[in-house]
C-alpha positions as CSV (number, residue, x, y, z in Angstrom):
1,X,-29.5,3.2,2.2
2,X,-25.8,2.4,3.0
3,X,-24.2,-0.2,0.5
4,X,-21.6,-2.0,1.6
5,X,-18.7,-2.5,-0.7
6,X,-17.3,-5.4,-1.8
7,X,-13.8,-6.2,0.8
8,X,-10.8,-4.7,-0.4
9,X,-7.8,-2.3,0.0
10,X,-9.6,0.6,1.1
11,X,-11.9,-1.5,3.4
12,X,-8.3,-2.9,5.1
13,X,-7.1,0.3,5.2
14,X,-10.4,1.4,7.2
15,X,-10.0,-1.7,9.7
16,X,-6.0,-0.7,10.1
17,X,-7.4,2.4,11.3
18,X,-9.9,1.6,13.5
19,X,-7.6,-0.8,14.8
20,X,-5.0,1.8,15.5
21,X,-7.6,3.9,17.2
22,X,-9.0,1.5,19.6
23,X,-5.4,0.0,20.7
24,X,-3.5,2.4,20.2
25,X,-0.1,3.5,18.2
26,X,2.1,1.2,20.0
27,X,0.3,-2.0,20.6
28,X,-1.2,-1.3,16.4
29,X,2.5,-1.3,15.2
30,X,3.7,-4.0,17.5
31,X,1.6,-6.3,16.0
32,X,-0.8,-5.1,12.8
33,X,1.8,-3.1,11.4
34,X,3.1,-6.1,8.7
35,X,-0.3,-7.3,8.3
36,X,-1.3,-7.0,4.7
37,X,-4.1,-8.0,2.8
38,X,-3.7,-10.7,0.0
39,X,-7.3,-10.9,-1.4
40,X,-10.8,-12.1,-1.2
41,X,-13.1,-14.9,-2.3
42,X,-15.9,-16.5,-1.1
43,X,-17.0,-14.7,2.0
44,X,-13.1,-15.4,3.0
45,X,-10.6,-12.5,3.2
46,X,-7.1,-13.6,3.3
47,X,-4.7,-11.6,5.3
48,X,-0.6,-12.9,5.9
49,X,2.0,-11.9,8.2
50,X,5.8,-12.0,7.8
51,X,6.3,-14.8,11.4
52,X,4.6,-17.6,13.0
53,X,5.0,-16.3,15.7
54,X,2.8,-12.7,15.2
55,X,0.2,-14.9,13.2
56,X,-0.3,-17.6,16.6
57,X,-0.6,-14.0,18.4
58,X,-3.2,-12.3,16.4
59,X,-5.3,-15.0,16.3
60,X,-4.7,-16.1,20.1
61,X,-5.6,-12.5,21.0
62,X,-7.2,-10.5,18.1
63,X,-9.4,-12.7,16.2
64,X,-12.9,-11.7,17.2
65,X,-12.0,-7.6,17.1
66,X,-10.9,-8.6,13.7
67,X,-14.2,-10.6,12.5
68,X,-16.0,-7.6,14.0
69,X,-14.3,-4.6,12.2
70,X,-14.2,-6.9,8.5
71,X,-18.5,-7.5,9.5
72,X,-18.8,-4.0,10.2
73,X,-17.3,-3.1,6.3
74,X,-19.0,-6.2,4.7
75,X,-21.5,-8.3,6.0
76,X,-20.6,-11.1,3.3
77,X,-17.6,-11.8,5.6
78,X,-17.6,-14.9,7.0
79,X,-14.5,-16.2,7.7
80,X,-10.3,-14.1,8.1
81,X,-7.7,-16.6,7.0
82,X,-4.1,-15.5,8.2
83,X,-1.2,-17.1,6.3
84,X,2.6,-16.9,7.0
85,X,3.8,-15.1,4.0
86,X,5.9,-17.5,1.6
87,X,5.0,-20.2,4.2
88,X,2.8,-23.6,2.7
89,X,-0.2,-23.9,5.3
90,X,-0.1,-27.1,6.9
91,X,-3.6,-29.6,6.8
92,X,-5.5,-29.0,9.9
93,X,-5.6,-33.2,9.9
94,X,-1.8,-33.3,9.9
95,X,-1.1,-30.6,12.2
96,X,1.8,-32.0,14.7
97,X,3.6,-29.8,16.9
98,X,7.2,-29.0,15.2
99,X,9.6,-26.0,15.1
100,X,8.3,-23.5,13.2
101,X,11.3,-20.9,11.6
102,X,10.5,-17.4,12.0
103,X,12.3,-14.5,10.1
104,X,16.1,-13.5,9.9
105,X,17.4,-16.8,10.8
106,X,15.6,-17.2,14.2
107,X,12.8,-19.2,15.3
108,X,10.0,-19.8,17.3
109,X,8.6,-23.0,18.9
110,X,4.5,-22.8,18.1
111,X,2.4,-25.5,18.7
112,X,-0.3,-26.6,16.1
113,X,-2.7,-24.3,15.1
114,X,-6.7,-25.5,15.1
115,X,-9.2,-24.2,12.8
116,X,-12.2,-23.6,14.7
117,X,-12.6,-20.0,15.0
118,X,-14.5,-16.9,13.2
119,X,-10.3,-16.2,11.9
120,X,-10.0,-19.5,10.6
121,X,-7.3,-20.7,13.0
122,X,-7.1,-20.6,16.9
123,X,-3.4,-21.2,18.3
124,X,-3.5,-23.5,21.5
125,X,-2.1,-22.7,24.6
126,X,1.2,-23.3,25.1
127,X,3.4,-24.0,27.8
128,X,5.5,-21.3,29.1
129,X,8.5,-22.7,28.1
130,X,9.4,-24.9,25.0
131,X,13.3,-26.2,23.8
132,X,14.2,-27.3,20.6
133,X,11.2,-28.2,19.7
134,X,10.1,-30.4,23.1
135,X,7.2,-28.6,24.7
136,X,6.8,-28.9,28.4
137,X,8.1,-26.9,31.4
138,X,11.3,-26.8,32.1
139,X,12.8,-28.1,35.1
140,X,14.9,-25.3,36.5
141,X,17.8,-27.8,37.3
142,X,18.4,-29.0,34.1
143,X,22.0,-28.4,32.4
144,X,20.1,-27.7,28.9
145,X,20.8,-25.0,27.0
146,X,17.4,-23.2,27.3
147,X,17.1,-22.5,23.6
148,X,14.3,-20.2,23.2
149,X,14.6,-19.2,19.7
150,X,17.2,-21.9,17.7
151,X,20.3,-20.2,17.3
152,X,22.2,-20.8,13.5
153,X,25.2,-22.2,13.6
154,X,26.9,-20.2,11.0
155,X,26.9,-17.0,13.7
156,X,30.0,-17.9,15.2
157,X,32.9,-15.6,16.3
158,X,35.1,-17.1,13.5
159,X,32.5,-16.1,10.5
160,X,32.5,-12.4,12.0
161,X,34.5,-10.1,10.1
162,X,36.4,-7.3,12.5
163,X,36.9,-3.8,12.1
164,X,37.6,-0.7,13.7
165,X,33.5,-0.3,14.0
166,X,32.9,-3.1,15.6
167,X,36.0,-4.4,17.4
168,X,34.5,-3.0,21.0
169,X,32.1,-5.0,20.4
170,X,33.3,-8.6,19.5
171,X,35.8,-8.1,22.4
172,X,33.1,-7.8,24.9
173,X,31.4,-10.8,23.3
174,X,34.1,-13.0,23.3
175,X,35.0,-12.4,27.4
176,X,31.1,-12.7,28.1
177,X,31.5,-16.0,25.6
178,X,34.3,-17.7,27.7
179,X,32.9,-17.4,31.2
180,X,35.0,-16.4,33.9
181,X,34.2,-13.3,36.2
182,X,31.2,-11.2,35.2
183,X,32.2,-7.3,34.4
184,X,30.3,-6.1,32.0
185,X,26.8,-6.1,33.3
186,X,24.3,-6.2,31.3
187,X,26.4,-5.4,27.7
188,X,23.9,-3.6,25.7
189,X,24.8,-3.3,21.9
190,X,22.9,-0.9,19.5
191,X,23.3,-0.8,15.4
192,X,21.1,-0.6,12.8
193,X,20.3,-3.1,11.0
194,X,22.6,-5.7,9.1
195,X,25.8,-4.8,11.5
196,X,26.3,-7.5,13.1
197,X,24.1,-6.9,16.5
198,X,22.1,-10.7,16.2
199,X,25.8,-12.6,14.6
200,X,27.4,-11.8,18.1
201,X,24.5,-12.6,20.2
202,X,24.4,-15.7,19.1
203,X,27.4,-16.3,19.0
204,X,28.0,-15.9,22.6
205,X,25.4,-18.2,22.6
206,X,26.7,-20.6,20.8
207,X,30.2,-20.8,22.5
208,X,28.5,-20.4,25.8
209,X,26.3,-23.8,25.0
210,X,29.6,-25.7,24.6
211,X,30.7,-25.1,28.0
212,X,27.8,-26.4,29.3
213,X,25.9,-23.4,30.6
214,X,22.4,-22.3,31.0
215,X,21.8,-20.5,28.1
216,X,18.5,-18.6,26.6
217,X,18.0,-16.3,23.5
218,X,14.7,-14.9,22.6
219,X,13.7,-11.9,20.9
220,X,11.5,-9.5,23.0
221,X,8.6,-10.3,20.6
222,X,9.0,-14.1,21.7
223,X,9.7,-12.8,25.6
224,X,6.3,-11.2,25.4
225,X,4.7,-13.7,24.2
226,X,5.5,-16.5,26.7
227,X,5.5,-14.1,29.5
228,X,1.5,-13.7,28.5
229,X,1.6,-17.4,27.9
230,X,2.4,-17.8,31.2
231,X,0.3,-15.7,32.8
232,X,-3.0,-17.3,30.9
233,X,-1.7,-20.5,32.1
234,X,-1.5,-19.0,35.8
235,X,2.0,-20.8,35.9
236,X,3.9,-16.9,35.9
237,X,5.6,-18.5,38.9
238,X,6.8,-21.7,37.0
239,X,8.0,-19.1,34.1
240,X,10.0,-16.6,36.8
241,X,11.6,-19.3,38.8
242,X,13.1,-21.0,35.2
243,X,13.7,-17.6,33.6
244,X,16.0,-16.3,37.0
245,X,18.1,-19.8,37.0
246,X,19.6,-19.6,33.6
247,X,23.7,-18.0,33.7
248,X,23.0,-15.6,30.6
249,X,20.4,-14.2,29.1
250,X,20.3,-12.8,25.6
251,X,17.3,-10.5,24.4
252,X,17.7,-9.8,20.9
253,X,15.8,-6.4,19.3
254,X,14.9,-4.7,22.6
255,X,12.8,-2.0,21.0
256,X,9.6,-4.4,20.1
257,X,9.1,-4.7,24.4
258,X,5.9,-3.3,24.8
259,X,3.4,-3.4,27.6
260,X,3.8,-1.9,31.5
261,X,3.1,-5.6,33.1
262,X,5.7,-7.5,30.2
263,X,8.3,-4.2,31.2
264,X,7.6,-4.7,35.1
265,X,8.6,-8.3,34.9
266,X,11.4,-8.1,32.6
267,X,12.8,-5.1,35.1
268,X,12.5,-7.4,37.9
269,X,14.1,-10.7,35.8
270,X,16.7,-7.9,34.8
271,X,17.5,-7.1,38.4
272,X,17.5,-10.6,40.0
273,X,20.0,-11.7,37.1
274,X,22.7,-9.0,37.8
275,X,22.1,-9.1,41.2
276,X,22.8,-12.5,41.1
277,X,25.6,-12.4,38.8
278,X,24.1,-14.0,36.1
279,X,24.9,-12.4,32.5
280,X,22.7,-10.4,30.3
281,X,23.4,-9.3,26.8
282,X,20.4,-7.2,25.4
283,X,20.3,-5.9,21.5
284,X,18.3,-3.0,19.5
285,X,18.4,-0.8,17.0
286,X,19.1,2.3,19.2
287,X,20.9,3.6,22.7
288,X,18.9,2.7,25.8
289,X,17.9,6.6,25.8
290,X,16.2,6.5,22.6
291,X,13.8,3.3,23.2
292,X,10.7,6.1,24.2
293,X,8.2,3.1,24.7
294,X,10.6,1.6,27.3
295,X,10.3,2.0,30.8
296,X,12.4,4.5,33.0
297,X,13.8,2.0,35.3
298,X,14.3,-0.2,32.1
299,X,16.0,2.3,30.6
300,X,18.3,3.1,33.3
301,X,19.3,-0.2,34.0
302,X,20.3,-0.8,30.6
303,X,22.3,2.1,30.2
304,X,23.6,0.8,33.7
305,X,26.0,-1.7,32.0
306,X,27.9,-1.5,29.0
307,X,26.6,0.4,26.3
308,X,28.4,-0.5,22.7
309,X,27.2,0.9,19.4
310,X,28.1,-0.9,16.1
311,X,28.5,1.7,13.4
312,X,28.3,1.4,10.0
313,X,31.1,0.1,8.1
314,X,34.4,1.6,7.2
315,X,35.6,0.9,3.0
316,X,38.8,-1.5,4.4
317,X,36.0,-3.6,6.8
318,X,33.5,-3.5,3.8
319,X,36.4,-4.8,1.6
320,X,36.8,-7.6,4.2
321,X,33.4,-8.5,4.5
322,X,33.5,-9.2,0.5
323,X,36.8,-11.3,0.7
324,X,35.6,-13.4,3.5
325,X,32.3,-14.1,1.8
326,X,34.0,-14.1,-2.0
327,X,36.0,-17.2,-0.4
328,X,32.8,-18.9,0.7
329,X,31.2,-18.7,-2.3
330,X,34.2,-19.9,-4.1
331,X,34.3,-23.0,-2.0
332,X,31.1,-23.6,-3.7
333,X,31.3,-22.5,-7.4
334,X,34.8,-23.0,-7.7
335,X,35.3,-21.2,-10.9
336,X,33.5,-18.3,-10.0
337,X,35.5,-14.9,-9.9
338,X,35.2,-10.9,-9.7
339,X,37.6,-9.0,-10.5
340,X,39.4,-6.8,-8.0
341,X,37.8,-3.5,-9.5
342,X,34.3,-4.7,-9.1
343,X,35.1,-5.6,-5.6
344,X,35.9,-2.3,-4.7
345,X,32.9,-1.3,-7.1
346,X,30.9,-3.1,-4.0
347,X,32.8,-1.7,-1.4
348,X,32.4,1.9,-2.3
349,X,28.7,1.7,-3.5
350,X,27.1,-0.8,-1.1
351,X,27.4,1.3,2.4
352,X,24.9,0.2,4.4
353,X,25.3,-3.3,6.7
354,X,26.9,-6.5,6.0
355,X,24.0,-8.1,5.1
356,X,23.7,-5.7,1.7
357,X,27.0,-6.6,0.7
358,X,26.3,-10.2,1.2
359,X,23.2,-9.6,-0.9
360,X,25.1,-7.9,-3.6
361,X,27.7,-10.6,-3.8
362,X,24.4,-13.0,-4.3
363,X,23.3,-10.9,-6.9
364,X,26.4,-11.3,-9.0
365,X,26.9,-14.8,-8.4
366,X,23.3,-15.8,-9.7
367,X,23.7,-13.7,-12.9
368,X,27.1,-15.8,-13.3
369,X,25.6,-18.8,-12.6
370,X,22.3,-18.4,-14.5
371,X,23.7,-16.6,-17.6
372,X,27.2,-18.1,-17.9
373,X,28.7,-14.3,-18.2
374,X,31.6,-13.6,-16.8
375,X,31.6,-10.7,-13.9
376,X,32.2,-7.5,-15.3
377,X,31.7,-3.7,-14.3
378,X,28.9,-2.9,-16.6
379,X,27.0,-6.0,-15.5
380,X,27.5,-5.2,-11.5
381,X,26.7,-1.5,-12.2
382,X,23.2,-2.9,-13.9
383,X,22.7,-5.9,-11.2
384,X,23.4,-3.6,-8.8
385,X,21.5,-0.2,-9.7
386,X,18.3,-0.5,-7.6
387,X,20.5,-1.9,-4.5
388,X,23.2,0.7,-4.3
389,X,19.9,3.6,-5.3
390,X,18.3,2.2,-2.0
391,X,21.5,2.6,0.2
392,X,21.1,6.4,-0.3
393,X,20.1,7.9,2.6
394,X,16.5,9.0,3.2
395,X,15.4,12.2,3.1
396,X,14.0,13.8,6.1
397,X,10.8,15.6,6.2
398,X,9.8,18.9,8.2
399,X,6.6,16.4,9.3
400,X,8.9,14.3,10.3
401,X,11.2,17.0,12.6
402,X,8.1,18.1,14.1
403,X,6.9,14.6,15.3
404,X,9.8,13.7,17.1
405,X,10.9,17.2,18.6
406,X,6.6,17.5,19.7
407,X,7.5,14.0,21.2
408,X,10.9,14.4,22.8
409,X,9.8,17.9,24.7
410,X,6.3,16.7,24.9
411,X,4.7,19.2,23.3
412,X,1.8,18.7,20.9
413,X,2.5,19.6,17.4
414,X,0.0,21.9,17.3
415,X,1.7,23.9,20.0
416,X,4.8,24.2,17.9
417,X,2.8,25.8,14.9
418,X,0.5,27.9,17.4
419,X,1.3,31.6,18.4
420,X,2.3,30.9,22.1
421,X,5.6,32.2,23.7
422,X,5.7,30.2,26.7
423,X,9.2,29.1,27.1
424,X,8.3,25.8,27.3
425,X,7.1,25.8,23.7
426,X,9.2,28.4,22.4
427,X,12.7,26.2,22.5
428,X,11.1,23.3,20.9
429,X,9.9,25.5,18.3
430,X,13.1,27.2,17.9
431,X,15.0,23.5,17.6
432,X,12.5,22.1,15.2
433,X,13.2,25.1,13.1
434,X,17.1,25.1,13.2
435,X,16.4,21.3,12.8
436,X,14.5,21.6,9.4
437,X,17.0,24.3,7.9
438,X,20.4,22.0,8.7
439,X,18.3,18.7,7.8
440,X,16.0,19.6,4.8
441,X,16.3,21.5,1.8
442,X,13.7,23.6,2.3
443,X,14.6,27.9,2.2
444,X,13.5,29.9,4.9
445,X,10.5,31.0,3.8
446,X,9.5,27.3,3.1
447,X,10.1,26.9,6.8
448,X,8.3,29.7,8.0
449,X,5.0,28.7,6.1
450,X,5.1,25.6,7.5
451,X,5.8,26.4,11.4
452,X,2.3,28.4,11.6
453,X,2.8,30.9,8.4
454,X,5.9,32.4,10.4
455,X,8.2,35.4,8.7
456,X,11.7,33.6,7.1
457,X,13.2,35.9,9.5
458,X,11.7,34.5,12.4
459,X,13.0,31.1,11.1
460,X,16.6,33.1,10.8
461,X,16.8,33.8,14.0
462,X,16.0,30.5,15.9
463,X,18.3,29.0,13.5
464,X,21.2,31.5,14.6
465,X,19.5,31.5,18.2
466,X,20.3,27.6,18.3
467,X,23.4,28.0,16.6
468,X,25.2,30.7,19.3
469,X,23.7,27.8,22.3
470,X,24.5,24.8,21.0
471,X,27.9,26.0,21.3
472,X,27.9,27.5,24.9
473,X,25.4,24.6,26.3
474,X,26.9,20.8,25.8
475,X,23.8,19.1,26.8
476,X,21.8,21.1,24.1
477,X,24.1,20.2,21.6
478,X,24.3,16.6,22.6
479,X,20.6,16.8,22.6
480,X,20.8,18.3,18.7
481,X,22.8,15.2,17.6
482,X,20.4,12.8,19.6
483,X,17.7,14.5,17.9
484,X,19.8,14.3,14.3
485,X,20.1,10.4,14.7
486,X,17.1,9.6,15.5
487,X,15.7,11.4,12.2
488,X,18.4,9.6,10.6
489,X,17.5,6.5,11.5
């Protein structure tokens, strides 16, 4: 006789992967992938979420496959309780419709959520549309801004720091800011993250509002989910006709669009907009190219416009980023100061994004604050240790190198470690293995071993195989470095 254990981690992990089988990789990582499990009691398990937004959508569409998966692992379950984590839940009583903030500074407008379901809570439907916390339809003739997600009014052009990495950028953002002719259709800007990539979307945004334009930024995460809204309403019409009136549209990290029918429609939008010469600015974390979930005509049309990247920081536009934000801190703690070889301490160590430097500055400042100790070297290098450790860049993995050559050349990894010589197989094989000598540590023989207990020196020669055409053939070699940065990133 089978007896059921008691819920916990290894129960979660066994629902994660059901889950992951039945829907899939991308739909599981859209939206279970930050789902974690905070504990048990009373027939009740308690899972939590990083957004609002992904909890209204779990339970909206994922409640009951839940509540079946938990019963099938403990029959004691009665009831999944899914939290916002380091949100208070409101009172069912007192639940009034509001603006809910999201993560990262943007938000999404949820109406009140009703406990009446096997997860505990049940999100009502909403209306396609919903502006600054009004719900209702809009009315395609309204001068509004169409604020889809509530834009912070600290991201203006003035609080962005410029540098040589990013000063393609800002410039396209300011023209697209002030209006006029429309040349740059759609502008597409790619970093990683903390570079800048959501500051200057909303600025434009928040310029663009002034001038009394028609103005909507959403993240794809919140496109998706009113574009579904819509549908279940049977008002996709209503939604279309508002979303193709607008004079720019921003849609901030592109690379969490998922689903053939959202991609269809956001093609089509996409199209009517440019067409029309209406403004769109789109954001990710990587080129057009590189989005693999993204349709091909999607794809194409992004890379149709203008394609900037945001890099990583340079040491003088690090150093400015710390001045700039040294004199806003100042403004509040007047007496605090750093000296100038801590700054530059910062500067050198923290390499990542904006956003860590920012971080590192807050770090120091609360130790001043809290301890009354001045700022010195020894106390930055200790404040600082586990920050500046995880700005080191990852290591890649010969697992990893596999995965993504197997999926760019769509070949199954088991070809690529099988005995076949089919050319098809062959020059993936060869890459992956030139790949995992320039980007891991590993010695040949290492290598060999792990592509199908191969001979170093057949690892030897795809590396110098790879070598002598990568210098002959420019789109293999730009197809190397594609392959490099997206093992990088």
């Amino acid at each position: 006789m089978h007896v059921q254990e008691a819920p916990g981690p290894e129960q979660w992990d066994r629902v994660k992967k059901r889950l992951r089988a039945e829907l899939g990789e991308d739909v599981f990582t859209s939206w279970f992938a930050r789902v974690d499990m905070e504990g048990h009691n009373n027939g009740t398990v308690r899972l939590s979420v990083p957004t609002r937004f992904l909890k209204q959508w779990i339970q909206s569409h994922y409640s009951d496959r839940l509540m079946g998966l938990w019963k099938n692992e403990c029959d004691e379950i009665l009831k999944i309780e899914l939290t916002v984590r380091g949100a208070i839940r409101p009172r069912p009583a007192a639940a009034k419709p509001a603006a809910r903030p999201a993560m990262g500074g943007k938000t999404t407008d949820m109406r009140p959520i009703q406990v009446n379901d096997p997860i505990g809570m049940r999100a009502a439907s909403p209306s396609p549309f919903m502006m600054g916390g009004r719900s209702g339809r809009v009315d395609p003739t309204s001068r509004d801004v169409l604020e889809g997600a509530s834009l912070d009014p600290k991201y203006v052009f003035e609080s962005f720091v410029e540098g040589e990495s990013n000063v393609l950028a800002l410039a396209a953002a300011k023209q697209i800011a002030g209006g006029g002719t429309v040349t740059f259709n759609p502008l597409y800007l790619h970093a990683s993250v903390g570079l800048g990539k959501t500051h200057l979307m909303q600025a434009i945004a928040n310029q663009a509002r002034m001038s009394g334009r028609r103005v909507l930024y959403l993240t794809a995460e919140h496109f998706m989910y009113r574009f579904v809204a819509a549908l279940q309403a049977q008002s996709a019409m209503s939604f279309k006709e508002t979303l193709r009136s607008i004079d720019l549209l921003l849609i901030d990290d592109m690379q969490f669009l998922h689903g053939k029918q959202v991609q269809q429609e956001f093609c089509h939008t996409l199209n009517a907009l440019i067409d029309g010469a209406r403004q769109v600015v789109v954001a990710a974390d990587r080129a057009p190219a590189e989005l693999e979930s993204l349709d091909d005509r999607v794809r194409s049309r992004l890379a149709g416009g203008l394609v900037v990247n945001i890099s990583e920081p340079d040491f003088q536009l690090r150093r400015a980023i710390i001045d700039d934000r040294m004199r806003t801190q100042q403004r509040a703690y007047p007496n605090f100061t750093v000296p100038e070889a801590v700054l530059d301490y910062v500067g050198r160590n923290v390499t990542s994004s904006g956003r860590d430097l920012e971080g590192a500055l807050n770090r120091l400042v609360a130790h001043n604050q809290l301890t009354n100790s001045p700022v010195t070297m020894e106390m930055a290098e200790i404040t600082l240790r586990d920050l500046i450790r995880a700005a080191e860049p990852r290591r890649v993995k010969i697992e990893d190198i596999q995965r993504i050559v197997s999926k760019h050349y769509n070949v199954s990894k088991a070809d690529l470690l099988s005995a076949r010589r089919t050319r098809t197989i062959v020059r993936p094989r060869q890459i992956a293995m030139y790949l995992a000598k320039m980007m891991t540590p590993r010695s040949l023989p290492e290598i060999g071993r792990r592509f199908g207990n191969r001979d170093h020196t057949t690892v030897l020669h795809a590396v110098r195989k790879i070598e002598q055409l990568s210098k002959a053939d420019n789109g293999l070699a730009q197809e190397l470095e594609l392959l490099k940065r997206m093992l990088d990133s």
